[in-house]
C-alpha positions as CSV (number, residue, x, y, z in Angstrom):
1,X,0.0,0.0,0.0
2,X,1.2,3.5,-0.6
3,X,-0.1,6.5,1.8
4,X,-2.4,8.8,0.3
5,X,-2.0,11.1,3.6
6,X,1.3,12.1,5.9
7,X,0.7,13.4,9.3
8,X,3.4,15.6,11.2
9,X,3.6,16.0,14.7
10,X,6.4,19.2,14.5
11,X,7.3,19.9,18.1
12,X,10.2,22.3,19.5
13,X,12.6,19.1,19.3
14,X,11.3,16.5,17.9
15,X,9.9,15.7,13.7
16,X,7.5,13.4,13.9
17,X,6.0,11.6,10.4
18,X,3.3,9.1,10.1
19,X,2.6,7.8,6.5
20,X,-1.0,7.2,6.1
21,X,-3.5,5.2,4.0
22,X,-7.1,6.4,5.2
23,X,-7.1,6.0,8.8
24,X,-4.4,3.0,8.8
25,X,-0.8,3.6,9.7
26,X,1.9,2.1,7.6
27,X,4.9,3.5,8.6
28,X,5.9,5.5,11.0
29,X,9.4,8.2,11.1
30,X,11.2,10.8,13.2
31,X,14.3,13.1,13.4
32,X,15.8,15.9,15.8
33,X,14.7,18.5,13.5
34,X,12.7,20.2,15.8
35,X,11.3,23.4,15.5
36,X,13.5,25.0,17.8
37,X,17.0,24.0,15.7
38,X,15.4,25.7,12.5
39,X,14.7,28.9,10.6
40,X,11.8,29.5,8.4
41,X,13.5,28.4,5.1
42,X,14.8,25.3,7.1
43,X,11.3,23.6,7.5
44,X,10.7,22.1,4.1
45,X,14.3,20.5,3.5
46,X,14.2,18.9,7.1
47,X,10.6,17.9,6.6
48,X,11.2,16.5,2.7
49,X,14.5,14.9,4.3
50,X,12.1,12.5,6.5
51,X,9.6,11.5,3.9
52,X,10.5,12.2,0.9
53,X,10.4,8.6,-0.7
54,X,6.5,8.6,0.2
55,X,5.9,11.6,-2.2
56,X,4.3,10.3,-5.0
57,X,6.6,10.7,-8.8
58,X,3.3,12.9,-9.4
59,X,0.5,14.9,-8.3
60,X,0.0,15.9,-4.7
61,X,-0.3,14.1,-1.6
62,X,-2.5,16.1,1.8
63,X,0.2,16.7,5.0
64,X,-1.4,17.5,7.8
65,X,0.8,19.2,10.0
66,X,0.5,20.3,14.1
67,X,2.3,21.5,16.7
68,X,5.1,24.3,17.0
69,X,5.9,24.3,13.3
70,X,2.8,26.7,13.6
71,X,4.3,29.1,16.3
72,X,5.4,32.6,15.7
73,X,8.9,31.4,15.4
74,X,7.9,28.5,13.6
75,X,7.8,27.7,9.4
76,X,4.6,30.0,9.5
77,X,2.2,31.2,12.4
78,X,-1.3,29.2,12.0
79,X,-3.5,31.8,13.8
80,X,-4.8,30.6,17.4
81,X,-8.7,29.7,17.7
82,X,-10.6,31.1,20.8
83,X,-11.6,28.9,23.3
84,X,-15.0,27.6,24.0
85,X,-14.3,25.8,20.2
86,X,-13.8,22.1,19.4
87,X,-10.0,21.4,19.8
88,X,-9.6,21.1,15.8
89,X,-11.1,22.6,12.8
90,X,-8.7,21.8,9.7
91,X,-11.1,24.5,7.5
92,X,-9.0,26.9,9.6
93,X,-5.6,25.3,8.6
94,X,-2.7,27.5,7.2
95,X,-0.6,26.2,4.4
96,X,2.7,27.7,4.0
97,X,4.8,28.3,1.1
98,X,6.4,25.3,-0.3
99,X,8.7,24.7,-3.3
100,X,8.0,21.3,-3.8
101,X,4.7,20.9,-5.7
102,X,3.9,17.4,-4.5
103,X,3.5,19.0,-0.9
104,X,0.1,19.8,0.1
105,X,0.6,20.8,3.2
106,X,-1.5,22.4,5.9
107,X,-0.4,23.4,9.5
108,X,-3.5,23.3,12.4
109,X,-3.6,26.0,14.3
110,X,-3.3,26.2,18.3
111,X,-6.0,27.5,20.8
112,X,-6.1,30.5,23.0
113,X,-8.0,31.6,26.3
114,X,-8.8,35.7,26.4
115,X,-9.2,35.7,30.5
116,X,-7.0,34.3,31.9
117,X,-4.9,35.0,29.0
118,X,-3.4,31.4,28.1
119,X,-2.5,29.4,24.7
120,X,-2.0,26.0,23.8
121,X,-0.2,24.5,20.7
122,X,0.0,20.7,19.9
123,X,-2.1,20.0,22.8
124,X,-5.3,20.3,21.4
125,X,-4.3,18.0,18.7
126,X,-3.9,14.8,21.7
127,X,-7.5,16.4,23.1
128,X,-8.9,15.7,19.8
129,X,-7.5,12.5,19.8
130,X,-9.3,11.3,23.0
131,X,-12.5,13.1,21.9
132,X,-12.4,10.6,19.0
133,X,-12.3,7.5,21.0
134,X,-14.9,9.0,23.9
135,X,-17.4,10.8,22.0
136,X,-19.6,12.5,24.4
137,X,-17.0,13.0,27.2
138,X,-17.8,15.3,30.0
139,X,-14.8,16.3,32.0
140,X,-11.3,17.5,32.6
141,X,-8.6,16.3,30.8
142,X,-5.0,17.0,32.3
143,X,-1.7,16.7,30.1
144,X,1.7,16.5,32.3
145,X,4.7,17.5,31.1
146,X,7.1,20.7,30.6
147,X,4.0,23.0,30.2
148,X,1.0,21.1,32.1
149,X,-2.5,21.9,30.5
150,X,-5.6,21.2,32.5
151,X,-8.8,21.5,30.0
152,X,-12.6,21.1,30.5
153,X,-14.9,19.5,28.4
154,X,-17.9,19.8,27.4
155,X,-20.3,19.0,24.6
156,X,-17.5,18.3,22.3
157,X,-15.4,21.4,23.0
158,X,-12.6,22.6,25.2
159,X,-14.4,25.1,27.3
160,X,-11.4,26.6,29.0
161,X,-8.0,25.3,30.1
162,X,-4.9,26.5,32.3
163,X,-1.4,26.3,31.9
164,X,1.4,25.2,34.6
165,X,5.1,25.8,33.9
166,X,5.6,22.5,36.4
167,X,8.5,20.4,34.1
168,X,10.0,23.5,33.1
169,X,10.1,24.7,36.7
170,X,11.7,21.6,37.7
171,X,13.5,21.5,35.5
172,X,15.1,25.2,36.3
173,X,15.9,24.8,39.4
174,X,17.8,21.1,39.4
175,X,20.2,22.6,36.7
176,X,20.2,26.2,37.4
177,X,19.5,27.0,40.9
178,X,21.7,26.1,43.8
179,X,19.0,22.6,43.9
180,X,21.8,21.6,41.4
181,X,24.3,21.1,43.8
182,X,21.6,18.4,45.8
183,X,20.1,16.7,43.0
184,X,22.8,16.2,40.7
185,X,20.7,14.6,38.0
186,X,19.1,11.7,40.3
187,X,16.2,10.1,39.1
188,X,13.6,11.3,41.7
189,X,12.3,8.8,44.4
190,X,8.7,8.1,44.1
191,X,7.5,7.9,48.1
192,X,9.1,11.6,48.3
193,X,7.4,13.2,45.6
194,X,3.9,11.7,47.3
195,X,4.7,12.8,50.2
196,X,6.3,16.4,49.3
197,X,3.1,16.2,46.9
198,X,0.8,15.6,49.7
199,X,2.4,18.1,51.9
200,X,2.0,21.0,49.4
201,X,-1.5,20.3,48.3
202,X,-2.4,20.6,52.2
203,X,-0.6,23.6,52.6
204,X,0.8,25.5,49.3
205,X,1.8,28.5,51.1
206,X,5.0,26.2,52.2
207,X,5.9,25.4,49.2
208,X,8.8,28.3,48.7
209,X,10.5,27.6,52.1
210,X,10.0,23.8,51.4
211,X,12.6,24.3,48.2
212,X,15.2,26.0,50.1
213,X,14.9,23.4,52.3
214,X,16.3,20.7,50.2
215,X,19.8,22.2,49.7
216,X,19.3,23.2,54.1
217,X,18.5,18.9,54.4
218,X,21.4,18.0,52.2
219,X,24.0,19.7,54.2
220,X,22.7,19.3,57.4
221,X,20.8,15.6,57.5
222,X,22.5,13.5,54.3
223,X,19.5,14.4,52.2
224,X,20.4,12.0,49.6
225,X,20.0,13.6,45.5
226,X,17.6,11.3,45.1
227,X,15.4,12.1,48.2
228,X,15.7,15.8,47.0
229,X,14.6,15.2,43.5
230,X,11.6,13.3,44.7
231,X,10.9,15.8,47.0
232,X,11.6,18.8,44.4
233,X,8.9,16.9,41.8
234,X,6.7,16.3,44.5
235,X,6.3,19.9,46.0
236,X,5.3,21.5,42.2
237,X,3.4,19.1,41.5
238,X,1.3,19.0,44.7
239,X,1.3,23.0,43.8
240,X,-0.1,22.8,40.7
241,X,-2.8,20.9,41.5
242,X,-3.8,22.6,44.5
243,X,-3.6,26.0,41.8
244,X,-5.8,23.5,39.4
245,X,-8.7,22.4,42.5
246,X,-11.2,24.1,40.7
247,X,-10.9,21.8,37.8
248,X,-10.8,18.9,39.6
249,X,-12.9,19.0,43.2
250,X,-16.1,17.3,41.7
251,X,-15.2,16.5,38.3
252,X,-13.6,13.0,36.4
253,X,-10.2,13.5,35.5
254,X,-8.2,11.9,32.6
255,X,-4.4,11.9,32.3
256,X,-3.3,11.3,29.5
257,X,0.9,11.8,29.0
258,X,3.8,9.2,30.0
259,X,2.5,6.5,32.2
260,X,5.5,7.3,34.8
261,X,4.7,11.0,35.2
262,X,0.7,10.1,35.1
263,X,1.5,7.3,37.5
264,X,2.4,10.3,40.4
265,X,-0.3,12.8,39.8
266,X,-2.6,9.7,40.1
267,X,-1.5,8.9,43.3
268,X,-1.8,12.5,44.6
269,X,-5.5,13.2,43.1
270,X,-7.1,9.4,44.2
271,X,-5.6,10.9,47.8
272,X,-8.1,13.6,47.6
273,X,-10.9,11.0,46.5
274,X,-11.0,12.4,42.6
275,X,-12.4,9.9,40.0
276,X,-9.4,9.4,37.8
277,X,-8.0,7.4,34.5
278,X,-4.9,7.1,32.7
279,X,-4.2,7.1,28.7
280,X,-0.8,7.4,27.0
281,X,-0.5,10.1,24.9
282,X,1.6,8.9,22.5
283,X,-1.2,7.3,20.7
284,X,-3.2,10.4,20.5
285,X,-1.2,12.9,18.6
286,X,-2.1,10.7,15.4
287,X,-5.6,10.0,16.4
288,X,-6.3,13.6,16.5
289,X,-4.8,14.8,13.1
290,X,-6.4,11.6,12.1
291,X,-9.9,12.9,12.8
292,X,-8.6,16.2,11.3
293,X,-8.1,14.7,8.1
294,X,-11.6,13.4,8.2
295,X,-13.2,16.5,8.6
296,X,-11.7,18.0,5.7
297,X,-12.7,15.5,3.6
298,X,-16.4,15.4,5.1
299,X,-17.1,18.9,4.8
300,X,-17.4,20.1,1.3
């Protein structure tokens, strides 16, 4: 079989390629060629470089394209839709100029939030993914990861969302701060982070005096880098989701990311009796501009 449809998932590092035939994978590619490592002019030579043998000799073949190559640093800025929307509507795609004529390419643009201000880029893309496979969903979907989203749902549409800076924090302060001394790149322990988690849901005003504390505990107890780490992961998460209790008190909460960083806010949110699921996200990326690519060819 040869695709007759190429999803890209373009993220700040990572070039993601999925050639596609209907809504059947058959074969899937990726490279370093991140956003963030490229210019403007830089985006179609790394992208051809990844699939160019599934270009047909001629004609066109539909990319569907989401994620940071859309940003305003990015190949070209795909406008961001206003939330309460649906997380995807590929009518409002942007295609940018390309000087191979096989490529028919459209980028998917992001969504924004007017108040709070807030935006999201790529994200939407794994909501629309789950969406797909739990039509009818009612909810609030939370995304771990270097900029945490927490979105609620409703009637098909992400009513409003929030952002939390939690991995980049993190982060931060183990290779930048004086935490770096302490943690020295050790994997964090998982009963610290629950119970540095626990301790700053209960009580977030502690949470800047309990950082400070780790380098204090090092020097003074033996704090082992490991200890710290836990502890370090476990006191921002445990503040983000006490910042995020109005999405969650009452509600059912899906996580959907890497099962190991799911695993811990799992643990923290069943402690405060919250309905919650898992879902790797990896899956979803594809799902979503998989659905996207069936819109376009449904609507006229």
């Amino acid at each position: 079989m040869t695709p007759n449809w190429i999803a890209v998932d373009w993220g700040t590092t990572r070039l993601r390629a999925w050639a596609m035939q209907g809504a059947q994978m058959l074969q899937a590619r990726a490279s370093d060629q991140g956003m963030g490592r490229l210019a403007p002019e830089g985006f179609e030579p790394a992208l051809l470089a990844l699939i160019a043998d599934w270009l047909p000799a001629s004609g066109t073949i539909p990319v569907l394209a989401c994620g940071m190559v859309g940003a305003r640093g990015g190949w070209v800025e795909a406008a961001y839709r206003s939330v309460p929307c649906p997380p995807l509507d590929p009518r409002q795609a942007i295609r940018p100029p390309v000087t191979d004529p096989r490529l028919d390419l459209r980028i998917l643009p992001g969504l924004s939030q007017a108040d709070p201000p807030d935006v999201m880029r790529g994200e939407e893309t794994q909501i629309a993914g789950f969406l797909a496979g739990n039509p009818g969903f009612r909810g609030v979907l939370c995304l771990p990861g270097t900029h945490s989203k927490w979105a609620r749902i409703a009637d098909g549409a992400v009513a409003r969302f929030a952002t939390f800076m939690t991995g980049e924090l993190f982060a931060l302060l183990a290779r930048q701060s004086v935490l770096r001394l302490t943690l020295a790149e050790a994997t964090p322990d998982a009963q610290a982070l629950t119970q540095a988690g626990a301790q700053a849901l209960a009580d977030p005003a502690s949470v800047p005096a309990g950082l400070f504390a780790l380098r204090a505990g090092a020097l003074l107890r033996g704090l082992a880098p490991e200890q710290a780490a836990g502890r370090l992961s476990g006191l921002l998460i445990g503040a983000e989701l006490a910042a995020a209790r109005p999405f969650w008190t009452g509600a059912e909460v899906v996580l959907i990311g890497a099962p190991d960083l799911t695993t811990h806010y799992e643990t923290l949110l069943l402690a405060q009796g919250v309905r919650v699921r898992r879902q790797d996200g990896a899956a979803l990326v594809l799902a979503g501009l998989t659905a996207a690519h069936r819109l376009l060819h449904e609507d006229p």
